[in-house]
C-alpha positions in Angstrom: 114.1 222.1 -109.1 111.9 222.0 -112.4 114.4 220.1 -113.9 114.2 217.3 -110.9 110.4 217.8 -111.1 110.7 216.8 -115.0 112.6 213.5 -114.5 110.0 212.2 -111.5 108.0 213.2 -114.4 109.6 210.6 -116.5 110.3 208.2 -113.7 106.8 207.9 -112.9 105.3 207.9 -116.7 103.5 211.4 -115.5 103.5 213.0 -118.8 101.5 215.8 -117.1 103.7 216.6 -114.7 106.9 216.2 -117.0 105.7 218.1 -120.2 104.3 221.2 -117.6 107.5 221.6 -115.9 109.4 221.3 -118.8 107.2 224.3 -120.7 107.8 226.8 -117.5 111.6 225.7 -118.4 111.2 226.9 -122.1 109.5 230.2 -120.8 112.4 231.5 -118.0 115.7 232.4 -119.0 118.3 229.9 -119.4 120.0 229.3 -115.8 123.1 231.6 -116.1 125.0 228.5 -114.2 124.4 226.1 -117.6 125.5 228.5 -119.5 128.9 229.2 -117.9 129.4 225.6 -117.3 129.2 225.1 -120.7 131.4 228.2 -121.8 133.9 226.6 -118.5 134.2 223.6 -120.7 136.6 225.6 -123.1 138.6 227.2 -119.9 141.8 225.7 -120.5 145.3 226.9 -121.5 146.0 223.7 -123.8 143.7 223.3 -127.2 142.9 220.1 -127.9 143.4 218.7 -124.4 141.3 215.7 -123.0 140.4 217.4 -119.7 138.0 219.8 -121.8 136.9 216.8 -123.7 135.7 215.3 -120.3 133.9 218.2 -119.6 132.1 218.3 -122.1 131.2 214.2 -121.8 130.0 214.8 -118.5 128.2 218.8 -119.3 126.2 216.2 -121.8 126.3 212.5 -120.8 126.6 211.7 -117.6 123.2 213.8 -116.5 119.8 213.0 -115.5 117.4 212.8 -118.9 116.1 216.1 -118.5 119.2 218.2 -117.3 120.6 216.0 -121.4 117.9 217.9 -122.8 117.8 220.9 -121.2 122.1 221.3 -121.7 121.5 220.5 -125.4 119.3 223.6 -125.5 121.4 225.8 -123.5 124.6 224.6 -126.3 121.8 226.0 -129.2 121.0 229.1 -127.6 124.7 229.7 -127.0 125.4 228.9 -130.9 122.2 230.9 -131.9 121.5 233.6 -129.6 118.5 236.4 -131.0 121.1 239.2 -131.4 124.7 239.9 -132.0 126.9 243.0 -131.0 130.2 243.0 -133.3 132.0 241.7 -129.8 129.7 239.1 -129.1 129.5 237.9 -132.6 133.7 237.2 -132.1 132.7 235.6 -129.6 130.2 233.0 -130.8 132.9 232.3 -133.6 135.2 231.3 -131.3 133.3 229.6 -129.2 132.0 226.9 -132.4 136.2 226.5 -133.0 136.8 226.1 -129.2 133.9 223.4 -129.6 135.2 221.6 -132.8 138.5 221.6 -131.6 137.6 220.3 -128.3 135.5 217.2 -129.6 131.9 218.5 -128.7 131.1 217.5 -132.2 131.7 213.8 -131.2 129.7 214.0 -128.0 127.0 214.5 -130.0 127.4 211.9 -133.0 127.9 209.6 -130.1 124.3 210.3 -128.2 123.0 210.3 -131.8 124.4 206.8 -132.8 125.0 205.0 -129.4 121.6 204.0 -127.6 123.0 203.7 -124.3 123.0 207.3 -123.8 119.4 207.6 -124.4 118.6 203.9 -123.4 116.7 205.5 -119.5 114.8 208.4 -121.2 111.3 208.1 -121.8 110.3 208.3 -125.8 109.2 212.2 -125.9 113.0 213.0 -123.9 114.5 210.5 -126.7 112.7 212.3 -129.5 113.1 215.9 -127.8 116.9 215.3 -127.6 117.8 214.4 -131.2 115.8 216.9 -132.9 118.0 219.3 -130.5 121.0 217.5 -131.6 120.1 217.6 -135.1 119.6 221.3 -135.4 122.6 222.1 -134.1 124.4 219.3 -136.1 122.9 221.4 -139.1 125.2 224.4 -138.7 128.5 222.1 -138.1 128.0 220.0 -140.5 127.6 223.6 -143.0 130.8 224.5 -141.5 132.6 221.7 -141.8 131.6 221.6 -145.7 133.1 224.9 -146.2 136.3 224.0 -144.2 136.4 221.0 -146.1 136.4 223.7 -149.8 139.0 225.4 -148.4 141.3 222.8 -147.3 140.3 220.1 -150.0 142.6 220.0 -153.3 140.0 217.9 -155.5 138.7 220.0 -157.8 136.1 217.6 -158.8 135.1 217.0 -155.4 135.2 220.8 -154.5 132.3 221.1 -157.5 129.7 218.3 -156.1 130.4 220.2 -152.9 129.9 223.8 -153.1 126.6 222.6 -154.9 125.4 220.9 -152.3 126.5 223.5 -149.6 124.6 226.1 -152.3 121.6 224.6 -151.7 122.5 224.9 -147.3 120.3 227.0 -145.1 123.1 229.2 -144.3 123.0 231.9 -141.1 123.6 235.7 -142.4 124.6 238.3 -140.1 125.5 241.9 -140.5 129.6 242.9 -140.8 129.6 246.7 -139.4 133.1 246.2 -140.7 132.1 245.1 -144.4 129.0 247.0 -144.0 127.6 244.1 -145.6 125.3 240.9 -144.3 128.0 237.9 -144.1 127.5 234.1 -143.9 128.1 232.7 -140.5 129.4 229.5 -141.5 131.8 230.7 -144.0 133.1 233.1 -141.3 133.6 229.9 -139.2 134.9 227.9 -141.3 137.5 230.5 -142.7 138.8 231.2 -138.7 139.2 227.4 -138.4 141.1 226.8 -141.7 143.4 230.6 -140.2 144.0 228.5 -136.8 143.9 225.0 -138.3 147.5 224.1 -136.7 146.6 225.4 -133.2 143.0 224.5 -133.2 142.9 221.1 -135.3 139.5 219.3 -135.5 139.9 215.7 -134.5 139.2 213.1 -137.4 135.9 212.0 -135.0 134.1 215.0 -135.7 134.1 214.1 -138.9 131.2 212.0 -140.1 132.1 208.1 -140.8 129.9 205.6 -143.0 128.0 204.4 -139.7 127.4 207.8 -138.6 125.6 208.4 -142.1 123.4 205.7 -142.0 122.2 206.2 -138.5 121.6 209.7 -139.2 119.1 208.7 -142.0 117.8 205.7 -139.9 117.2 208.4 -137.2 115.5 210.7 -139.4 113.7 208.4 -141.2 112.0 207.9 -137.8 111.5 211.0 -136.7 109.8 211.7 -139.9 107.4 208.3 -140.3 103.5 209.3 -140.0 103.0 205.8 -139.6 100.3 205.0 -137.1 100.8 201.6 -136.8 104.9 201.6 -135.7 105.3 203.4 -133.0 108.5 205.7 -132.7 109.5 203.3 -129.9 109.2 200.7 -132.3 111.1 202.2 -134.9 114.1 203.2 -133.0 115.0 199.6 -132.1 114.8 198.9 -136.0 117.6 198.2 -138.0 118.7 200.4 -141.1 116.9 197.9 -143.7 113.6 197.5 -141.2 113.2 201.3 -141.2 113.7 201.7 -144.8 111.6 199.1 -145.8 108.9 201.1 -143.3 109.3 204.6 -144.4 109.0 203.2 -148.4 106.0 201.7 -148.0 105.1 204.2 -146.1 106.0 207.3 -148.7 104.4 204.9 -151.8 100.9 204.6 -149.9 100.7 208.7 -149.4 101.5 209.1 -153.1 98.4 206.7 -153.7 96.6 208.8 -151.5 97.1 212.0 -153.5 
């Protein structure tokens, strides 16, 4: 009901009546029924089938703006719950390689870089959605570095790597095992290179040129303080518009200091 509340919210341009039901949303629990229609996403005999990729299209595109938003927070709180039992740590692991394999990686990338997914949500849901998006893109794209080390030949390219994934906000948790705190990602990407031939990731989830750019034309902003341009504004922008923008933008604060 709060979630239907929310998008009359939107529909109307009642800000009040959208950003209060979507707070009492933030302060329940998550609704056990998103999260095991997420998990059902993965409930298939056959890896890498394009029934659980459908799934996982409609679990994140074909919804209402709100139920997006409030999915793409239920898929973080799956991937970062508060605490882990050695059991349910396994089984966060496996669910990020279910994920991968499965194409949810590309679902993503897609609302990211293709504005008809986010073309009826009002700006706040727009911005709300890719900051979601974006801290959980964090974590794969830390994974998919490390993957990338283990499975990569290039020595050179190996180096320039591992730097860069050095300088990663990585997740630690506690081995009882090892009796020793472990990186997450590593962990990850380690089971996925140990199951790579029954659980391949699809070249998609993989970022391309495009997705670079937008990624930085998104963030770019996301980030601009910029009074003036509106985030509404900016988001229509092209690559070179925004660049020129945020620029200017970052030379007048330096002036300022």
């Amino acid at each position: 009901m709060l979630i239907e509340i929310s998008d009359l919210g939107c529909k109307e341009n009642n800000t009040r009546l959208r950003d209060t039901s979507r707070h009492i949303l933030d302060l329940i629990p998550v609704d056990p029924h998103a999260k095991t229609t997420f998990t059902n996403c993965f409930a298939s005999q056959k890896p890498n089938s394009e029934e659980i990729f459908n799934r996982l299209n409609n679990f994140y595109l074909h919804v209402s703006p709100t139920q997006m938003l409030y999915n793409l927070k239920t898929t973080l709180i799956k991937f970062s719950p508060v605490s882990l039992s050695s059991t349910e740590n396994n089984d966060i692991e496996a669910l990020h390689v279910y994920f991968l394999n499965a194409g949810g990686l590309t679902c993503l990338l897609s609302i990211l870089t293709q504005k008809k997914y986010t073309d009826q949500c009002d700006i706040a849901t727009r911005k709300s959605i890719y900051l979601i998006i974006l801290c959980i893109l964090k974590r794969f794209l830390i994974i998919l570095g490390y993957y990338q080390l283990k499975t990569s030949t290039s020595s050179i390219y190996n180096e320039s790597l591992e730097q860069i994934l050095n300088l990663m906000p990585i997740t630690t948790i506690f081995n009882e095992q090892q009796n020793a705190s472990v990186p997450l990602e590593r962990r990850i990407a380690a089971l996925l290179v140990q199951h790579i031939n029954s659980y391949p990731i699809p070249k998609k989830s993989f970022l391309q040129y495009e997705h670079i750019i937008e990624l930085i034309r998104l963030i770019w902003c996301l980030a601009s303080n910029n009074k003036q341009v509106s985030l509404e504004v900016n988001l229509k922008n092209d690559f070179d518009a925004i660049h020129k923008s945020f620029k200017k933008e970052k030379v007048s604060l330096l002036e300022d200091i």
